[in-house]
N, CA, C and O atoms as a Tripos MOL2 file, in Angstrom:
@<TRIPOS>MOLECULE
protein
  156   155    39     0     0
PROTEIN
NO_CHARGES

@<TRIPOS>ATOM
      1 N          -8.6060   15.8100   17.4780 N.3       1 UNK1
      2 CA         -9.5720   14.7230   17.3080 C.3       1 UNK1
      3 C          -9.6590   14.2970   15.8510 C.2       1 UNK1
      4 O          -9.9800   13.1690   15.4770 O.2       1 UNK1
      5 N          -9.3020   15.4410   14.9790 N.am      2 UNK2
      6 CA         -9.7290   15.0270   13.7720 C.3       2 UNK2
      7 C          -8.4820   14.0960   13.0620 C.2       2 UNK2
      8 O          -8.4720   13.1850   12.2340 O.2       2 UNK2
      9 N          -7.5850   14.7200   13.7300 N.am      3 UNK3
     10 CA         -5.9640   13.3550   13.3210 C.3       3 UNK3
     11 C          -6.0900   12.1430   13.5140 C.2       3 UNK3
     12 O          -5.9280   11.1880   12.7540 O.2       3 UNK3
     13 N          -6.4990   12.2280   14.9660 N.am      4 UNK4
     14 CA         -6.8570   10.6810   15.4850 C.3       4 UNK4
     15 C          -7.8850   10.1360   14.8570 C.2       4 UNK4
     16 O          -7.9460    8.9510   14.5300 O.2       4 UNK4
     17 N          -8.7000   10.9410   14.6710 N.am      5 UNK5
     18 CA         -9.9650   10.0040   13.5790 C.3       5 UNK5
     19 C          -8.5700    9.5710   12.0440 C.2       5 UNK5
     20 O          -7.8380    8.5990   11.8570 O.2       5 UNK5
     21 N          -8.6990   10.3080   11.6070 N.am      6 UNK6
     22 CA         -7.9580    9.7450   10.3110 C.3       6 UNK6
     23 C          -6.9990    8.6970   10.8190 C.2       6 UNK6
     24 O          -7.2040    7.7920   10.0100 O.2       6 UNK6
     25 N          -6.3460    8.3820   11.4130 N.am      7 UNK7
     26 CA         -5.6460    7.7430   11.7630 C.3       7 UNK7
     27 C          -5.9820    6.5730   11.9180 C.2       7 UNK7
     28 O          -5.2670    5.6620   11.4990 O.2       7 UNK7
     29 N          -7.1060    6.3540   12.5350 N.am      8 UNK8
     30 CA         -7.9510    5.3030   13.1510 C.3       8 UNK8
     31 C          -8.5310    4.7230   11.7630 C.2       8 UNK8
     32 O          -8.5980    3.5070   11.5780 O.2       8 UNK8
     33 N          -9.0140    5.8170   10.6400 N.am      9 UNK9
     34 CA         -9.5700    5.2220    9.4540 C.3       9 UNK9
     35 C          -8.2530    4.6990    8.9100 C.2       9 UNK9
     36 O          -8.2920    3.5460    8.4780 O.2       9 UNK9
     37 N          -7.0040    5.3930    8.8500 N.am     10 UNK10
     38 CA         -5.9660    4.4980    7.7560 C.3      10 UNK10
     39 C          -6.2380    2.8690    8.2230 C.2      10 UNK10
     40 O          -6.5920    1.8990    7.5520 O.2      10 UNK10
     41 N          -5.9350    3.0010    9.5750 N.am     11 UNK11
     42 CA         -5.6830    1.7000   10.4560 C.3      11 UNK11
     43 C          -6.6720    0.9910    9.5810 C.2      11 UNK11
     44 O          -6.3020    0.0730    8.8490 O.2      11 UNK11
     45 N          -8.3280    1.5200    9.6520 N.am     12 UNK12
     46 CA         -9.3150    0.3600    9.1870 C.3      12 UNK12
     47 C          -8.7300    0.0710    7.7360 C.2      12 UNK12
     48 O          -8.4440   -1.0490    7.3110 O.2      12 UNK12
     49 N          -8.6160    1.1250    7.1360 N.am     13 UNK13
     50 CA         -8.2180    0.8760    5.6480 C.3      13 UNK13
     51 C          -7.2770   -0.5050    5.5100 C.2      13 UNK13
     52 O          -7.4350   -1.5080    4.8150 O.2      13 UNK13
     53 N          -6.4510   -0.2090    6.2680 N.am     14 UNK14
     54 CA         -5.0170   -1.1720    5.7570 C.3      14 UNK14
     55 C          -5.3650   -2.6050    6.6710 C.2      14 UNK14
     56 O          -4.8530   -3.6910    6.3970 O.2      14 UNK14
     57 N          -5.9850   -2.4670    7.3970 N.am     15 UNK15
     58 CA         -6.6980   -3.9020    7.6720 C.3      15 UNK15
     59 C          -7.5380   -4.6720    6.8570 C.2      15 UNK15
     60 O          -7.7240   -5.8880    6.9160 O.2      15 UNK15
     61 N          -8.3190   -3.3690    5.6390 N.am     16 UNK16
     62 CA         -9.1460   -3.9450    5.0170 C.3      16 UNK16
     63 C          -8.4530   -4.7570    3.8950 C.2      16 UNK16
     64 O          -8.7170   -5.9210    3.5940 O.2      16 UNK16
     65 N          -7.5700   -3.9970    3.3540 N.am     17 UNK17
     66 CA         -6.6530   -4.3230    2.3430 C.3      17 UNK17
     67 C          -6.2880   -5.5390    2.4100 C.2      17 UNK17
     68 O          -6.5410   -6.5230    1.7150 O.2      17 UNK17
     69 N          -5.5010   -5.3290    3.5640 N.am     18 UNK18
     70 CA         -4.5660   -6.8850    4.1900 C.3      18 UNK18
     71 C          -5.4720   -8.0670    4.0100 C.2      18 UNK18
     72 O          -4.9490   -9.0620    3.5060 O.2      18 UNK18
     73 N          -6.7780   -8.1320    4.3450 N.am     19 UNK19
     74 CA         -7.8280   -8.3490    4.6180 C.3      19 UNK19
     75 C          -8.2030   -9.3170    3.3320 C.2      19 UNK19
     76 O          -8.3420  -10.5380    3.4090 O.2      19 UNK19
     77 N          -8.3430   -8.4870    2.0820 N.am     20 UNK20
     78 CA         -9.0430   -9.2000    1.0830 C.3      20 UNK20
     79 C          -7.7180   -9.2280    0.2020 C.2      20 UNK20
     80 O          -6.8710   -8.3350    0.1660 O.2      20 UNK20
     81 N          -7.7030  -10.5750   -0.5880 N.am     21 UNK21
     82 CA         -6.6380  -10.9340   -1.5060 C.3      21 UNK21
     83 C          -6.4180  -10.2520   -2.9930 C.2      21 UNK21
     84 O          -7.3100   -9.6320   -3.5710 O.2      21 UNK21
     85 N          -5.7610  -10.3560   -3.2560 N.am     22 UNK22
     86 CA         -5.1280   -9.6710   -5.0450 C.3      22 UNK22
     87 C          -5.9600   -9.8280   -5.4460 C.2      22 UNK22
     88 O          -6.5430   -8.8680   -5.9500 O.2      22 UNK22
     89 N          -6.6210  -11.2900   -5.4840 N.am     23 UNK23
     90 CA         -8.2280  -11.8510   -6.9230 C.3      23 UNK23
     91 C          -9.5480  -10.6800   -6.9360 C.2      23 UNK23
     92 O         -10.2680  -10.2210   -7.8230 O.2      23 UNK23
     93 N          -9.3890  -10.4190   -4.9630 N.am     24 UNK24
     94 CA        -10.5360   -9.9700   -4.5940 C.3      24 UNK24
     95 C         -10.8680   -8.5830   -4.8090 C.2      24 UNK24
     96 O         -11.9800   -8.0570   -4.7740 O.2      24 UNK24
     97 N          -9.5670   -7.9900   -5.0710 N.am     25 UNK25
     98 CA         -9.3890   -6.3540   -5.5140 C.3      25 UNK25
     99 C          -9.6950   -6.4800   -6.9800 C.2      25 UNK25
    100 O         -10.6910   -6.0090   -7.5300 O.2      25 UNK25
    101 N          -8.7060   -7.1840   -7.5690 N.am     26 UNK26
    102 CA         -8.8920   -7.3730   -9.0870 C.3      26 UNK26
    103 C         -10.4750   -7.6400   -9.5130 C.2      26 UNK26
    104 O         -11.0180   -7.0280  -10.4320 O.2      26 UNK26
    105 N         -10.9160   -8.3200   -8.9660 N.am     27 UNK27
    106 CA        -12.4710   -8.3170   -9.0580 C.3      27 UNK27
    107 C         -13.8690   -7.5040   -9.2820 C.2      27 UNK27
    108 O         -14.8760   -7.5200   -9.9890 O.2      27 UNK27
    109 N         -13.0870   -6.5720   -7.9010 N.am     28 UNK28
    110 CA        -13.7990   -5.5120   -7.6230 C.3      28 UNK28
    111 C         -13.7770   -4.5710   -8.3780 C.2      28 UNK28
    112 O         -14.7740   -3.8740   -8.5710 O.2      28 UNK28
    113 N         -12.2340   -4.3010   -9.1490 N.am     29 UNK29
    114 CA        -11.9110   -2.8240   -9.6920 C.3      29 UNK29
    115 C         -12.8540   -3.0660  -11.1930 C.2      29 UNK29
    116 O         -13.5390   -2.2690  -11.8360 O.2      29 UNK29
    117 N         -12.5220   -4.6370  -11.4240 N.am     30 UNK30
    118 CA        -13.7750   -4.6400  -12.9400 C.3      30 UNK30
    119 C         -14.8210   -4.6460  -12.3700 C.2      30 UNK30
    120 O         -15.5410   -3.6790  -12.6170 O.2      30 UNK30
    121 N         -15.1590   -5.3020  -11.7560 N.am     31 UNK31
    122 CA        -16.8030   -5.0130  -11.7090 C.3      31 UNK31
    123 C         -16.8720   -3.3700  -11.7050 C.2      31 UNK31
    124 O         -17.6090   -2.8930  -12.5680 O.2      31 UNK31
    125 N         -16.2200   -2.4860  -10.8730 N.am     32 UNK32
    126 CA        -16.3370   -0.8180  -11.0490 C.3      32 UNK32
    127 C         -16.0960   -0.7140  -12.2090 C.2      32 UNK32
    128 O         -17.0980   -0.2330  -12.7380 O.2      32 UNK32
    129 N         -15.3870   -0.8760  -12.8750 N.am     33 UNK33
    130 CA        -14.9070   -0.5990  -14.3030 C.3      33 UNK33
    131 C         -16.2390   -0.7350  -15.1880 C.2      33 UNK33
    132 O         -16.7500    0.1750  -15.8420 O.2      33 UNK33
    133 N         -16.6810   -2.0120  -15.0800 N.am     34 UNK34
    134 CA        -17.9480   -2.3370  -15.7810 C.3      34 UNK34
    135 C         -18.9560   -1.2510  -15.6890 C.2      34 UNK34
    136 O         -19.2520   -0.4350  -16.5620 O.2      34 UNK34
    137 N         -19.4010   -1.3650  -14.5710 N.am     35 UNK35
    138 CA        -20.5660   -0.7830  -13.5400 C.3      35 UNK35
    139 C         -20.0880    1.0090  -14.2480 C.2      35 UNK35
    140 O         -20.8370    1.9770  -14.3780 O.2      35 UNK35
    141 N         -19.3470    0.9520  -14.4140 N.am     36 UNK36
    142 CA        -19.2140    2.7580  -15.0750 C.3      36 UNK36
    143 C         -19.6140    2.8650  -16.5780 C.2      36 UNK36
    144 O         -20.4250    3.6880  -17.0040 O.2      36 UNK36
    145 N         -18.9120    1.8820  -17.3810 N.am     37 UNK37
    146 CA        -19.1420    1.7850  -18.5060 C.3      37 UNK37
    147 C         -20.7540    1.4420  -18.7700 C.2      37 UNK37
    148 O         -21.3410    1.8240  -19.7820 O.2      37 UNK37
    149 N         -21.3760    0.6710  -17.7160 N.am     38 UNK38
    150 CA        -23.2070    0.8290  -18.0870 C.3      38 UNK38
    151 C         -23.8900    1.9830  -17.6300 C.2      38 UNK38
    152 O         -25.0990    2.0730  -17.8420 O.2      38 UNK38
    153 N         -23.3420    2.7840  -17.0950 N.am     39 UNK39
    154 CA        -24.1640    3.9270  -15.9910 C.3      39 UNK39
    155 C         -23.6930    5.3090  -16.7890 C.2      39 UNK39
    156 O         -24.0420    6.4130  -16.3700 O.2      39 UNK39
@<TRIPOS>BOND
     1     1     2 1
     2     2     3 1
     3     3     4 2
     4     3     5 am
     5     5     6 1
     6     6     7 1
     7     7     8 2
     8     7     9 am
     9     9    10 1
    10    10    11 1
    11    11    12 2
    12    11    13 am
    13    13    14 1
    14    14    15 1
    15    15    16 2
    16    15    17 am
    17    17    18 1
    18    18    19 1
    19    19    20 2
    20    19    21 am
    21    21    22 1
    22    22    23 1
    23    23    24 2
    24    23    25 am
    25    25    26 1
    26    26    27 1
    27    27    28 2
    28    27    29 am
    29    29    30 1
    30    30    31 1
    31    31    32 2
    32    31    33 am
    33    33    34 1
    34    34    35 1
    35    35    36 2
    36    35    37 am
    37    37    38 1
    38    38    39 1
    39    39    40 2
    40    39    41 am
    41    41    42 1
    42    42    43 1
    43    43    44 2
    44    43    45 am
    45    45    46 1
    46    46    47 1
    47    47    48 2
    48    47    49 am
    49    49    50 1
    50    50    51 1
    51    51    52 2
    52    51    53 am
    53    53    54 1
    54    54    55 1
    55    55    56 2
    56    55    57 am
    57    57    58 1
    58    58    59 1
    59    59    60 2
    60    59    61 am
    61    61    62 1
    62    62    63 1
    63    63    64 2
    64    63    65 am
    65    65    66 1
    66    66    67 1
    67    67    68 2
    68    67    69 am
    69    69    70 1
    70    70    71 1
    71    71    72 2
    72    71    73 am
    73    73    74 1
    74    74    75 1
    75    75    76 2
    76    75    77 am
    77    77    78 1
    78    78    79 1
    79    79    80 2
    80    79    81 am
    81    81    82 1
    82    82    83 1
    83    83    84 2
    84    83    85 am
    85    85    86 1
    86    86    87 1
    87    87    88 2
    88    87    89 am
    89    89    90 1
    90    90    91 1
    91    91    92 2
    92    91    93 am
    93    93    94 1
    94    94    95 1
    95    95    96 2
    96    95    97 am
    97    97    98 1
    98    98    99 1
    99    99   100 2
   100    99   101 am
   101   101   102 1
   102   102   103 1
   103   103   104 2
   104   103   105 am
   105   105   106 1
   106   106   107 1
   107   107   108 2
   108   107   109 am
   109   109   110 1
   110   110   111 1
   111   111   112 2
   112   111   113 am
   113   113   114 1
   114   114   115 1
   115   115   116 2
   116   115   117 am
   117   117   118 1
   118   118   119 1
   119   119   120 2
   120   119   121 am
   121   121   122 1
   122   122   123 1
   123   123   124 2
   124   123   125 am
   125   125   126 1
   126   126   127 1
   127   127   128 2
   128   127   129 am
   129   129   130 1
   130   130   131 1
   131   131   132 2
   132   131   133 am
   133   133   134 1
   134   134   135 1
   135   135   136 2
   136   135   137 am
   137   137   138 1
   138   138   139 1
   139   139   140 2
   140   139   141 am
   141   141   142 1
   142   142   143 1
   143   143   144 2
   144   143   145 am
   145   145   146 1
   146   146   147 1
   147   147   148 2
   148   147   149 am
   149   149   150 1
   150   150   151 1
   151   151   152 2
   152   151   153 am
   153   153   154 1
   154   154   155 1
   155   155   156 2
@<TRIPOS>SUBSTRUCTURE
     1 UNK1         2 RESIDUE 1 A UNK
     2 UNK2         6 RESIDUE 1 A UNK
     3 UNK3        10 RESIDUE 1 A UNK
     4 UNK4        14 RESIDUE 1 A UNK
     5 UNK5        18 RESIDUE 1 A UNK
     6 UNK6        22 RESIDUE 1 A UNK
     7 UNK7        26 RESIDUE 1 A UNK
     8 UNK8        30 RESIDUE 1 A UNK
     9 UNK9        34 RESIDUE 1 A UNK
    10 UNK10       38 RESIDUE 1 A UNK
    11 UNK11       42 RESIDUE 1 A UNK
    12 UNK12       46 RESIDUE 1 A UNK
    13 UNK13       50 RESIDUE 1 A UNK
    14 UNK14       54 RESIDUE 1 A UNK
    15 UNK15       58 RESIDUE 1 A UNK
    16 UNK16       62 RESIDUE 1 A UNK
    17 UNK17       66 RESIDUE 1 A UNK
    18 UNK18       70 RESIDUE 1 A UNK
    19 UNK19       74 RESIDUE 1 A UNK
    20 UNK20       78 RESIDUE 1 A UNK
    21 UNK21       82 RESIDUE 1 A UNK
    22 UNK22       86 RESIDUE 1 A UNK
    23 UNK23       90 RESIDUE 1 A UNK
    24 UNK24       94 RESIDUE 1 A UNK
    25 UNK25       98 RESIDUE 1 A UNK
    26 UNK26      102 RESIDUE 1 A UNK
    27 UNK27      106 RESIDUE 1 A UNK
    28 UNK28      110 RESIDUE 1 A UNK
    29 UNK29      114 RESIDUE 1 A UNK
    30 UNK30      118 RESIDUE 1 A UNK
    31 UNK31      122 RESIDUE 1 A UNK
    32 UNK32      126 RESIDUE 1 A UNK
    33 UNK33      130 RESIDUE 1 A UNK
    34 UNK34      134 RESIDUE 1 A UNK
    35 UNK35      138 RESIDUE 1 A UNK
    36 UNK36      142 RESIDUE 1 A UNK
    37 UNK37      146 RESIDUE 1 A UNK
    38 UNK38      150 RESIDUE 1 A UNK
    39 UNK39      154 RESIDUE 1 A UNK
């Protein structure tokens, strides 16, 4: 059960990916980037 769960999460993962564009990652990773450097 616990394979098939992971499995099922890659699946969501790589849908998510597919999902949101280059800008939208790039975006995100600064805003984290930021968001560390104030915290």
């Amino acid at each position: 059960a616990a394979i098939k769960g992971s499995v099922r999460a890659a699946e969501l993962r790589s849908e998510l990916s597919a999902a949101m564009s280059k800008l939208e990652i790039a975006r995100a990773l600064r805003e984290a980037r930021e968001w560390m450097t104030m915290h």
